[in-house]
Structure formats: structure tokens, C-alpha cells
N, CA and C atoms as an extended XYZ file, in Angstrom:
489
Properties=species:S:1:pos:R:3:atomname:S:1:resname:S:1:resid:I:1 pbc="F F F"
N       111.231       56.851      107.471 N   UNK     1
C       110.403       57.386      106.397 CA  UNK     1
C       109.987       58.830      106.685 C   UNK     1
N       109.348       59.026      107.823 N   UNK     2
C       109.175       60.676      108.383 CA  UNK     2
C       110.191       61.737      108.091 C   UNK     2
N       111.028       60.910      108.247 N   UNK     3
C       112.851       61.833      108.479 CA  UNK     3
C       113.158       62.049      106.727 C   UNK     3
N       112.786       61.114      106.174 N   UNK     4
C       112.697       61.802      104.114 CA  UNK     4
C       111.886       62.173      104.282 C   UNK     4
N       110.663       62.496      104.710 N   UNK     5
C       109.918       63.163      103.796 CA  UNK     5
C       109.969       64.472      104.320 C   UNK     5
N       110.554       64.690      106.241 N   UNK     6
C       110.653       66.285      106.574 CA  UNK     6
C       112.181       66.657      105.349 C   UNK     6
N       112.866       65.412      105.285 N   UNK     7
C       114.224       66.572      104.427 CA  UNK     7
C       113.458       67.012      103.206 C   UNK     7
N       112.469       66.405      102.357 N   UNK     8
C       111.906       66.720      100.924 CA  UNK     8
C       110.727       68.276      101.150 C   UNK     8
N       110.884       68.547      102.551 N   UNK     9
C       109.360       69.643      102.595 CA  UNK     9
C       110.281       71.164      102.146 C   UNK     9
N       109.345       71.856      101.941 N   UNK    10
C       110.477       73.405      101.348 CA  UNK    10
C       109.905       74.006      102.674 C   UNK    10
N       110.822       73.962      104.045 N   UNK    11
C       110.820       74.956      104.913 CA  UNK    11
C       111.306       75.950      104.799 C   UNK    11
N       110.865       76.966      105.377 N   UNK    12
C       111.367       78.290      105.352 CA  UNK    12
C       111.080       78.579      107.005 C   UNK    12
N       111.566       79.863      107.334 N   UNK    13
C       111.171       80.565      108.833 CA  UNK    13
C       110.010       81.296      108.230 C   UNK    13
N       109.517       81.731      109.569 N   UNK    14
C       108.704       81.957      109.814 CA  UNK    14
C       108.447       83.831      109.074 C   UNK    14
N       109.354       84.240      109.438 N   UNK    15
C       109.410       85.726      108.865 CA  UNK    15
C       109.508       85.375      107.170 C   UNK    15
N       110.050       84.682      106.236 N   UNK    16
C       109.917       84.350      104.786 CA  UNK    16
C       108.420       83.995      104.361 C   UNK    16
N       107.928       82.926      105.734 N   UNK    17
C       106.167       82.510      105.445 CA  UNK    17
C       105.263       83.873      105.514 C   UNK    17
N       105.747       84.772      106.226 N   UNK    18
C       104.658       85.827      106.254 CA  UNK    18
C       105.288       86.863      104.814 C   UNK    18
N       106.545       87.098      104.170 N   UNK    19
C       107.063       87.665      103.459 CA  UNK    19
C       106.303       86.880      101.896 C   UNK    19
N       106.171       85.563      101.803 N   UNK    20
C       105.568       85.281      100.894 CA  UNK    20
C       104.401       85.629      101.172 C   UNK    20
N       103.632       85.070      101.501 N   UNK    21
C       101.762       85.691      101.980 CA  UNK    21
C       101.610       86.638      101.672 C   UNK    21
N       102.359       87.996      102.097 N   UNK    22
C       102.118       89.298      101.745 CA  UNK    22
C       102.615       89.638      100.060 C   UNK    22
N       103.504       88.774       99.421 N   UNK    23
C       103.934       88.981       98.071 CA  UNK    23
C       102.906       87.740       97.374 C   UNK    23
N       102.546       87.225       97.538 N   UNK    24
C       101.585       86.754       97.131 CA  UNK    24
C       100.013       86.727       96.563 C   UNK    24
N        99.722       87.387       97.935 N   UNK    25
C        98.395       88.581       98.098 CA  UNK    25
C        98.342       89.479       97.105 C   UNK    25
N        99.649       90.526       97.143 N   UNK    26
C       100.096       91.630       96.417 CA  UNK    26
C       100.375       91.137       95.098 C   UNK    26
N       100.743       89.900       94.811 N   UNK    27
C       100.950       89.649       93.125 CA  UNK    27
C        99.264       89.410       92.557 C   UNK    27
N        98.497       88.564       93.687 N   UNK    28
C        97.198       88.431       92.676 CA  UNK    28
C        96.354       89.619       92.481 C   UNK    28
N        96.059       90.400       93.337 N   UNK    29
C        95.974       91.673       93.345 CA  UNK    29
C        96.477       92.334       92.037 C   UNK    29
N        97.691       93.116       92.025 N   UNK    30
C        98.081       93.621       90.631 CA  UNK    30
C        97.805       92.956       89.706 C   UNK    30
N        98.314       91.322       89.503 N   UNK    31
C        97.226       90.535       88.482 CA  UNK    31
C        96.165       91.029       87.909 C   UNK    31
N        95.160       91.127       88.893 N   UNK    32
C        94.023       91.079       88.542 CA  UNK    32
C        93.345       92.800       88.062 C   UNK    32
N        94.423       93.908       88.850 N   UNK    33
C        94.221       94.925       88.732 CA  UNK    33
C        94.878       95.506       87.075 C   UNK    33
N        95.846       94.679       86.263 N   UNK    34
C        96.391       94.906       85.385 CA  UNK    34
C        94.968       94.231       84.040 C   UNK    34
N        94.546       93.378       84.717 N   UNK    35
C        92.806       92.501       83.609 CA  UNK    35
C        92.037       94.225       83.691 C   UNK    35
N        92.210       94.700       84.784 N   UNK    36
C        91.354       95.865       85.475 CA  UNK    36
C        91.446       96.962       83.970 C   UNK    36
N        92.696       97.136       84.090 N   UNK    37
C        93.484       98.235       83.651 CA  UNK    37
C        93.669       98.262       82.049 C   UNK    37
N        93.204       97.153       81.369 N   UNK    38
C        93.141       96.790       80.081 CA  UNK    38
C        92.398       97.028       79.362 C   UNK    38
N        91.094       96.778       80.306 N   UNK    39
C        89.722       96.584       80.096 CA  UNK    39
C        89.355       98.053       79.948 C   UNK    39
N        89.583       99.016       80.801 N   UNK    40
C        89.309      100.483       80.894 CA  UNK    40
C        89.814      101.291       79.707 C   UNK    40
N        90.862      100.926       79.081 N   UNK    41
C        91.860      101.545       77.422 CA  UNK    41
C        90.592      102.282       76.865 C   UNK    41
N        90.013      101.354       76.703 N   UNK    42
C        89.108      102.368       75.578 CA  UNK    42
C        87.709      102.921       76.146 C   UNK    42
N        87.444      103.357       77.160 N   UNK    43
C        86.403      103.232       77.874 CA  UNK    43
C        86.696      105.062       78.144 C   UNK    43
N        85.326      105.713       78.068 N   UNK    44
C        85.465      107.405       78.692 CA  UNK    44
C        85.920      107.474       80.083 C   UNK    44
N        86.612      108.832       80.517 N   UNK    45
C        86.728      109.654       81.680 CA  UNK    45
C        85.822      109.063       82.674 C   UNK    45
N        84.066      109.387       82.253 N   UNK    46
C        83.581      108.925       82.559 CA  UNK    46
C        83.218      107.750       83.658 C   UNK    46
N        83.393      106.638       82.156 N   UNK    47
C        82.966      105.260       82.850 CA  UNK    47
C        83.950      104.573       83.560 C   UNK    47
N        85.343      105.216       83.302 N   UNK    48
C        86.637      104.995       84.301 CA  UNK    48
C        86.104      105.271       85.585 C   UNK    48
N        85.679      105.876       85.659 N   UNK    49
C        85.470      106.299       87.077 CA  UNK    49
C        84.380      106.100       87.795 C   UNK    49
N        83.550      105.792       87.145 N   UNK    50
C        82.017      104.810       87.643 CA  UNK    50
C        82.989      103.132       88.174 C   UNK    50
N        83.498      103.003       87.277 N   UNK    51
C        84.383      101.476       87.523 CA  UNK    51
C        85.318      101.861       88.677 C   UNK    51
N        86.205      102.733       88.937 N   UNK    52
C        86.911      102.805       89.991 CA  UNK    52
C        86.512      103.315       90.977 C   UNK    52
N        85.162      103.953       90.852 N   UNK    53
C        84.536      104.166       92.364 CA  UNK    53
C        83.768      103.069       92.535 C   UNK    53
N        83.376      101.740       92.095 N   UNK    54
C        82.662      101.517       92.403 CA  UNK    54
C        83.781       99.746       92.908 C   UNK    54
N        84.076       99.936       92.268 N   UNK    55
C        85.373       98.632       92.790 CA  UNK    55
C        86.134       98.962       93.958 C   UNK    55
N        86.755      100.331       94.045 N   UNK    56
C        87.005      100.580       95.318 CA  UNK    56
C        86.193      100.579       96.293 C   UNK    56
N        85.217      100.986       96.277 N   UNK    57
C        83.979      100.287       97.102 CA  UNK    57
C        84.043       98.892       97.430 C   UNK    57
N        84.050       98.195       96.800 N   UNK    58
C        83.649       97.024       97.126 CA  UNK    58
C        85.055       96.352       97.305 C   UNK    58
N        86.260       96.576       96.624 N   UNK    59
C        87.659       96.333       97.794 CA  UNK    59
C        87.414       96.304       98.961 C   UNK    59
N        86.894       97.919       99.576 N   UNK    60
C        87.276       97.670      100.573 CA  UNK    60
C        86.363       97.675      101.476 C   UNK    60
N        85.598       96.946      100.704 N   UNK    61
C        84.380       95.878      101.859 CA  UNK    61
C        84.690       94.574      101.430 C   UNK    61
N        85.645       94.050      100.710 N   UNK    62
C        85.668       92.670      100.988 CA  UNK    62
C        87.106       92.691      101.388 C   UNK    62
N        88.175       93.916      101.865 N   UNK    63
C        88.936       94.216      102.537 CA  UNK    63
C        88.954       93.661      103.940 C   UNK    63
N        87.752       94.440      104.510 N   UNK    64
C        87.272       94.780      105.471 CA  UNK    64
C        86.687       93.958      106.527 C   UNK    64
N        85.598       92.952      105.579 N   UNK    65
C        84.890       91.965      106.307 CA  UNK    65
C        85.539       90.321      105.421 C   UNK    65
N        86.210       90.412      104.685 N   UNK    66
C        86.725       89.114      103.994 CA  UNK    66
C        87.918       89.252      104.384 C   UNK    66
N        89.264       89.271      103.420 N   UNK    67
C        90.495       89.111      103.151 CA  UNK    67
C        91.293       89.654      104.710 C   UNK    67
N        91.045       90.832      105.466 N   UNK    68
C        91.959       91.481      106.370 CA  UNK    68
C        91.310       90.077      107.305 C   UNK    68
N        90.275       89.922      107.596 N   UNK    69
C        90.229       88.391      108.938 CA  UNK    69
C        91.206       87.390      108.167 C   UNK    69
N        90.928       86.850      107.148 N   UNK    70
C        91.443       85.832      107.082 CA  UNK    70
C        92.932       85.950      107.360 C   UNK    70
N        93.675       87.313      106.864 N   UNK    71
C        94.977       87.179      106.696 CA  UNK    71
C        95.409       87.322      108.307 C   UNK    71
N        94.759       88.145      108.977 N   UNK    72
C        94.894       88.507      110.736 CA  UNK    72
C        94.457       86.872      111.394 C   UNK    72
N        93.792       86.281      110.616 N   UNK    73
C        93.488       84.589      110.870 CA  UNK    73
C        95.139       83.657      110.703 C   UNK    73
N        95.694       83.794      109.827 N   UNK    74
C        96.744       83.128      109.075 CA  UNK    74
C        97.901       83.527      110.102 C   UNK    74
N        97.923       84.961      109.904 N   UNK    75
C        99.086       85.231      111.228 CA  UNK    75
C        99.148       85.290      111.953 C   UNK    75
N        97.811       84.284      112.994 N   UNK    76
C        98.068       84.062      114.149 CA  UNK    76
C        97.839       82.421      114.318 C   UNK    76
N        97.637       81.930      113.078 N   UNK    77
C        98.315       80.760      113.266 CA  UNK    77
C        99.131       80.274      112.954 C   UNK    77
N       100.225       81.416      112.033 N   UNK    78
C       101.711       80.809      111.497 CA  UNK    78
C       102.598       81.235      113.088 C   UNK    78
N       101.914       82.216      113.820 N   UNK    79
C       102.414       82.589      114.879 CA  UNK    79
C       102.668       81.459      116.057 C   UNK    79
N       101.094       80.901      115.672 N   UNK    80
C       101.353       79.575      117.034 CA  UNK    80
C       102.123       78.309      116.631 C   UNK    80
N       102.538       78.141      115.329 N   UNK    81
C       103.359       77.138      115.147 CA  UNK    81
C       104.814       76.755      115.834 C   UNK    81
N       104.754       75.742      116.593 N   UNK    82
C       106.271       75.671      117.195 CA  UNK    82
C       106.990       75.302      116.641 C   UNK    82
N       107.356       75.135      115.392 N   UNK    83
C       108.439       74.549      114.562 CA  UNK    83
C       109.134       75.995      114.052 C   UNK    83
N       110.560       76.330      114.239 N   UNK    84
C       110.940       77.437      113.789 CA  UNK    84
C       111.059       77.574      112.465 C   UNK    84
N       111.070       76.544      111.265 N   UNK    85
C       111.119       76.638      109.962 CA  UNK    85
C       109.653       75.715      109.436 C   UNK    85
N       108.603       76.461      108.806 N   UNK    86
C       107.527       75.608      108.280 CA  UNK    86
C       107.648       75.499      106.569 C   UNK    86
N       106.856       74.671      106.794 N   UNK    87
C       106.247       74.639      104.949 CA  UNK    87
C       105.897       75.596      104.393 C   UNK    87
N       106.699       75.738      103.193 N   UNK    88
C       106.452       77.398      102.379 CA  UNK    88
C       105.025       77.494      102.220 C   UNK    88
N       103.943       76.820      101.680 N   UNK    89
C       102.652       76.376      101.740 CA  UNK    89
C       101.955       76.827      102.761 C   UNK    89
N       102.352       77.066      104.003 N   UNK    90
C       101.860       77.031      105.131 CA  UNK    90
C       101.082       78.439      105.594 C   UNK    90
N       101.418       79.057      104.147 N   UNK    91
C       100.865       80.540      104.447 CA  UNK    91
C        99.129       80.786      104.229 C   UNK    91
N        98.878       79.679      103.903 N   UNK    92
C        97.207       79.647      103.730 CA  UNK    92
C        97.026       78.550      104.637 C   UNK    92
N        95.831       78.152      105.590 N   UNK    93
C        95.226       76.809      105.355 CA  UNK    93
C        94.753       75.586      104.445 C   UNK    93
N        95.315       74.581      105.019 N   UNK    94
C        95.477       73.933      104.265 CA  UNK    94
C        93.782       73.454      103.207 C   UNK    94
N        92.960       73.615      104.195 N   UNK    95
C        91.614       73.575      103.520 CA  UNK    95
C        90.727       74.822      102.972 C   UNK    95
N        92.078       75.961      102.711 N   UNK    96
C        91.941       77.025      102.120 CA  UNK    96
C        92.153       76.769      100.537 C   UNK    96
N        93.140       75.678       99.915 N   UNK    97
C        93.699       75.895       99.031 CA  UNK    97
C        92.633       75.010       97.863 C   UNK    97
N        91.707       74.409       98.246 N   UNK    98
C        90.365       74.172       97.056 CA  UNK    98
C        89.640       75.301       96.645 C   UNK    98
N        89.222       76.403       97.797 N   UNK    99
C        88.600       77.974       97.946 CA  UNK    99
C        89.330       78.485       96.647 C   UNK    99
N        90.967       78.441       96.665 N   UNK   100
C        91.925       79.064       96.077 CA  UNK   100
C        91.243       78.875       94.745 C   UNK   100
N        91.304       77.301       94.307 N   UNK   101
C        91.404       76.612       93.044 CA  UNK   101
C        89.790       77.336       92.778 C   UNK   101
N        88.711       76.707       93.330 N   UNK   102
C        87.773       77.216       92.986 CA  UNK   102
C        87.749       78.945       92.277 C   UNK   102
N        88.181       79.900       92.680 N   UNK   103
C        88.091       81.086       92.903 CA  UNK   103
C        89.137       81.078       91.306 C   UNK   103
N        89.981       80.940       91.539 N   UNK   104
C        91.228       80.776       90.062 CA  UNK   104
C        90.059       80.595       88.966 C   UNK   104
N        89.620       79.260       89.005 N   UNK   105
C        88.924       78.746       87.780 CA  UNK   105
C        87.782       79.307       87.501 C   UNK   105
N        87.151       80.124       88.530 N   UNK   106
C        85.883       81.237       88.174 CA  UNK   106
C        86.161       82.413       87.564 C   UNK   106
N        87.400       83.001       88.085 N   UNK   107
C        87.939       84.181       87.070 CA  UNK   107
C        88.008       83.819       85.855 C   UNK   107
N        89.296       82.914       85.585 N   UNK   108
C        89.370       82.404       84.111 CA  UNK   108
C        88.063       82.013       83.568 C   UNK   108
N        87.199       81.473       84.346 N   UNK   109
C        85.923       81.190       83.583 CA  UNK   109
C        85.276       82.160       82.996 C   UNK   109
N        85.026       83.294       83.878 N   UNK   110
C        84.125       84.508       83.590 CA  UNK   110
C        85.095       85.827       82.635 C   UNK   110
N        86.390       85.902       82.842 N   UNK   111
C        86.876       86.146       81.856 CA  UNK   111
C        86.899       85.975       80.411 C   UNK   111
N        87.365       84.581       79.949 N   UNK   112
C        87.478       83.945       78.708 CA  UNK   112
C        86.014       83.240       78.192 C   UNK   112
N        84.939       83.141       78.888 N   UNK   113
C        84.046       82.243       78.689 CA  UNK   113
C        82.501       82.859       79.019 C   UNK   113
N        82.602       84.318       79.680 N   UNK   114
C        81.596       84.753       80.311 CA  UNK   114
C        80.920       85.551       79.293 C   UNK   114
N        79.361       85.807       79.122 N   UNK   115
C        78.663       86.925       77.975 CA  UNK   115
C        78.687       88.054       78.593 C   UNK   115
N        79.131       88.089       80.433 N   UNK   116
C        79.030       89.162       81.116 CA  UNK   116
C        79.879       90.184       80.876 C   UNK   116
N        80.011       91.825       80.526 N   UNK   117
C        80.572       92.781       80.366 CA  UNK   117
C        81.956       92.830       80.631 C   UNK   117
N        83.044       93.232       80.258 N   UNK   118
C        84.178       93.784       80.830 CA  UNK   118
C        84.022       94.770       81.834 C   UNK   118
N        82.988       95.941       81.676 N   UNK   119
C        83.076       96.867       82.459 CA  UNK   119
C        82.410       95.966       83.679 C   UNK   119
N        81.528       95.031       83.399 N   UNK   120
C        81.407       94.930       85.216 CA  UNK   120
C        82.403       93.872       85.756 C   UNK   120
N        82.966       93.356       84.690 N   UNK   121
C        83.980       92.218       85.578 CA  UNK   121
C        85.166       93.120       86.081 C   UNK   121
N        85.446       94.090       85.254 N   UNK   122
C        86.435       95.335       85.799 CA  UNK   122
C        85.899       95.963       87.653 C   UNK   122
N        85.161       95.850       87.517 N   UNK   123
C        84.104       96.126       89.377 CA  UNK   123
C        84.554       95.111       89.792 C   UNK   123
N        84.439       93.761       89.947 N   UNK   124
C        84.283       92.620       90.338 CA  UNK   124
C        86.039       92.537       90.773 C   UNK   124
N        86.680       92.585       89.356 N   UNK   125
C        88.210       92.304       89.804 CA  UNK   125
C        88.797       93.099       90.354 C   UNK   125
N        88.506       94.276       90.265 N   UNK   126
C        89.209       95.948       90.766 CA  UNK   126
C        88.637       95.696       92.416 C   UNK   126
N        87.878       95.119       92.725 N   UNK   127
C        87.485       94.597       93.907 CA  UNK   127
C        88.255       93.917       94.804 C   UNK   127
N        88.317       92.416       94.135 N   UNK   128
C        88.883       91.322       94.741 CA  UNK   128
C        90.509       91.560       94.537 C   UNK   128
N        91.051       92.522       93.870 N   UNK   129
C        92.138       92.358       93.557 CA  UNK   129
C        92.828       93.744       94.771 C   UNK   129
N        92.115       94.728       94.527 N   UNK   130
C        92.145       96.037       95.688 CA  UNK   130
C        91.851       95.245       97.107 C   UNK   130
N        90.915       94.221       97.145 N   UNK   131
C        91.072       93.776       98.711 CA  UNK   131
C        92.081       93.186       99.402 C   UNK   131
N        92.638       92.033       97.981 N   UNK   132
C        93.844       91.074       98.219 CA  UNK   132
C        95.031       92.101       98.552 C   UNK   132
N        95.093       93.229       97.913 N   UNK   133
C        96.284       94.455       98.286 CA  UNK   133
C        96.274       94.759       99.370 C   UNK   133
N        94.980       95.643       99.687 N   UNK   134
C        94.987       96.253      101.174 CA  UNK   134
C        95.228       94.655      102.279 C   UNK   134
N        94.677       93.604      102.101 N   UNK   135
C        94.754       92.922      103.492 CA  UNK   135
C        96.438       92.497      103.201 C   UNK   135
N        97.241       92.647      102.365 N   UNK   136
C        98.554       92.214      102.165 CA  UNK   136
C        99.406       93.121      103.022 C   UNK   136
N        98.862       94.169      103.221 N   UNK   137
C        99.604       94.756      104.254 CA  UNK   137
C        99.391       94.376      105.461 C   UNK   137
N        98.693       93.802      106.055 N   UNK   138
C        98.564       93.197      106.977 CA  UNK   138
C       100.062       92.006      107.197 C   UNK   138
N       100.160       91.521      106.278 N   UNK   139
C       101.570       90.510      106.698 CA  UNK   139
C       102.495       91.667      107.038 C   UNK   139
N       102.548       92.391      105.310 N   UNK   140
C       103.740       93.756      105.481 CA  UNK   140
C       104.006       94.019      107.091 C   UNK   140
N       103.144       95.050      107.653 N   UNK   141
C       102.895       95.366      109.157 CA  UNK   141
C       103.535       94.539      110.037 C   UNK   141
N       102.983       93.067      109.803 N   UNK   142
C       103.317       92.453      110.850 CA  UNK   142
C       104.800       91.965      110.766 C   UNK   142
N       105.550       91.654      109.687 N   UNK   143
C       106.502       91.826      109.406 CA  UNK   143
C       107.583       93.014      110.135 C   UNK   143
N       106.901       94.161      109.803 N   UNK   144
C       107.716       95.317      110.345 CA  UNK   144
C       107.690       95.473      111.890 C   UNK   144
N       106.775       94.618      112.234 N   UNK   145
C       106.738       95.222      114.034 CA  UNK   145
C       107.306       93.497      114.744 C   UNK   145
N       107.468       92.468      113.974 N   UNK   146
C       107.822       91.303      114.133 CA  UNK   146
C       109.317       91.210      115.069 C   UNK   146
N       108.731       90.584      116.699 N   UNK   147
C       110.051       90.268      117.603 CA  UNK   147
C       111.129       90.285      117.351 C   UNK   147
N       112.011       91.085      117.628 N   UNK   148
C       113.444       90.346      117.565 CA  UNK   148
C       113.703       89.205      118.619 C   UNK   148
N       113.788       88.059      119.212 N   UNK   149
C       114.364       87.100      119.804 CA  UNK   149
C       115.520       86.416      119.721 C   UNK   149
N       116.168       87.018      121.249 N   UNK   150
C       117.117       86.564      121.589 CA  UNK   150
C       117.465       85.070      122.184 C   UNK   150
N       118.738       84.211      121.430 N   UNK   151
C       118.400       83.295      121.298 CA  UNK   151
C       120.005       82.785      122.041 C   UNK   151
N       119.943       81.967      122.938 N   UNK   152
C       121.071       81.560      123.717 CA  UNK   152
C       121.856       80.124      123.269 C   UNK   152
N       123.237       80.531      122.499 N   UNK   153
C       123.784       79.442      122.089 CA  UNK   153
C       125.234       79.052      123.139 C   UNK   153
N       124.905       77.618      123.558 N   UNK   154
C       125.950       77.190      124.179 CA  UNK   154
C       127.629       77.671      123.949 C   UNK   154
N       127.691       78.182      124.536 N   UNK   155
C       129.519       78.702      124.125 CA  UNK   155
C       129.580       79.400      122.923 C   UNK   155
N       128.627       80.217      122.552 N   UNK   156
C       128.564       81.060      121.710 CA  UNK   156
C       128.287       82.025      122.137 C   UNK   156
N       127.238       82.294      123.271 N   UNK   157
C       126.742       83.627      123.272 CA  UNK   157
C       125.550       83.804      123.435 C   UNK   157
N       124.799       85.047      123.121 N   UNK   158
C       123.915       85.400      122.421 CA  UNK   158
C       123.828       86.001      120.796 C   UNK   158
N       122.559       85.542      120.540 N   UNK   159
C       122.519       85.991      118.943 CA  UNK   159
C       120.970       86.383      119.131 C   UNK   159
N       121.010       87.451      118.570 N   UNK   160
C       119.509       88.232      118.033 CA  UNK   160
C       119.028       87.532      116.558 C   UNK   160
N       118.154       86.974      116.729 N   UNK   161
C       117.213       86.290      115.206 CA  UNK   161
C       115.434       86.920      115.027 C   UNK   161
N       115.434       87.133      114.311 N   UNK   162
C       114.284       87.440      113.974 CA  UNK   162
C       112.758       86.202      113.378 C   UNK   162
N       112.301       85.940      114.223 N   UNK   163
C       111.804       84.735      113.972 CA  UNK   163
C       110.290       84.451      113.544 C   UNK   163
């Protein structure tokens, strides 16, 4: 029974788990920066820029002290995994992914359902969405500086894998 259910899991290596994470990050981000970017159309010089200084602000303090730990959290425990191919899933904790749901259904809430302003939910998302960017480079990075390991196959050789 173990042996179906590892063939039914969507493994990937380890370099694809950090390649999603970081495209992942980076999709909710623009997501949320495109709600950003909608919202501002008809809005002055001005108040554009009260909104983008003030969201970049707060990006990158929840950059800073939120999103960059967690993701520097994640890649050092997709790091300690000894299985060379994990669960595509595996790029969050697993008791991360209610946080997720929660957080999803508060946007959509306060979006579609909220009396609260566009211009300040434009702060709020230009925020969370600028933080999810900047800590996405964090996979990026680690990606780019990520081991090559050399890997010794019986009567083959050596082969360089990136793992």
C-alpha cells in the first residue's frame, strides 16, 4: 500500500521544489500587485505615490521580518530532506498551508466584500505582494549558488547533478 501511494505523490528534485517556491511567491506577488495597479487608474500623481511609498514601506518590513525568515526557513528544510525527489507541495510546511487558505480568503474577503477603501487596500496589497517578491529571491539566489554534486555510478562513471 505505501509503494501506491509513493508512485501516486508528484515528486520532483529538489532544485524544481525551490524553482516552484520562488515562481510561486513571484506569481502571488504580481497577482496582487496587478489588484495594486488597477486600483491606482484613476487616482492623482499624487495619491500614486502616497500609495507606493507607503506600501513599499511596509513590503519591505514584512520582507524583512516576515516572508525572507520564512522562505530562508523552507530552504533549509527542503535542504535537510534526504529523499532526492520530494513532494511538489513540499515547498511550504505542511501546517503552513491553513495560514495560506486563511490569508487567500481574507483578501478575497476584503476585496469583494470590504467598506474599506481601495486606496488603502492598495497599501496593504502593494505590501504583502512587494514582500512575497523580494523574499522570492531568496529561492532565486539559492538556486543560483545551489551545489553541483558529483555523483558516482557503478560502471558508468561520474556524472555531475545538480541536486
Amino acid at each position: 500500500m505505501i509503494d501506491f501511494c509513493n508512485k501516486l505523490k508528484p515528486a520532483v528534485s529538489k532544485k524544481t521544489l525551490f524553482l516552484t517556491a520562488g515562481l510561486m511567491w513571484s506569481g502571488v506577488g504580481i497577482l496582487l500587485g496587478r489588484y495594486v495597479y488597477h486600483w491606482m487608474l484613476p487616482l492623482s500623481a499624487w495619491q500614486i505615490s502616497l500609495i507606493l511609498l507607503a506600501g513599499g514601506v511596509l513590503g519591505l518590513l514584512i520582507n524583512r521580518f516576515g516572508f525572507t525568515v520564512m522562505a530562508k526557513k523552507n530552504i533549509h528544510r527542503i535542504t535537510q530532506i534526504k529523499n532526492a525527489r520530494v513532494c511538489i507541495f513540499a515547498f511550504q510546511e505542511w501546517h503552513s498551508y491553513p495560514l495560506v487558505l486563511v490569508m487567500v480568503s481574507l483578501g478575497v474577503f476584503l476585496r469583494l466584500y470590504s467598506s474599506l477603501p481601495n486606496t488603502l487596500l492598495a497599501v496593504v496589497y502593494l505590501g504583502i505582494g512587494g514582500g512575497l517578491m523580494l523574499a522570492s529571491l531568496q529561492y532565486y539566489q539559492f538556486l543560483k549558488e545551489m551545489p553541483v554534486e558529483e555523483k558516482i555510478h557503478p560502471g558508468k562513471g561520474i556524472e555531475k547533478q545538480i541536486e
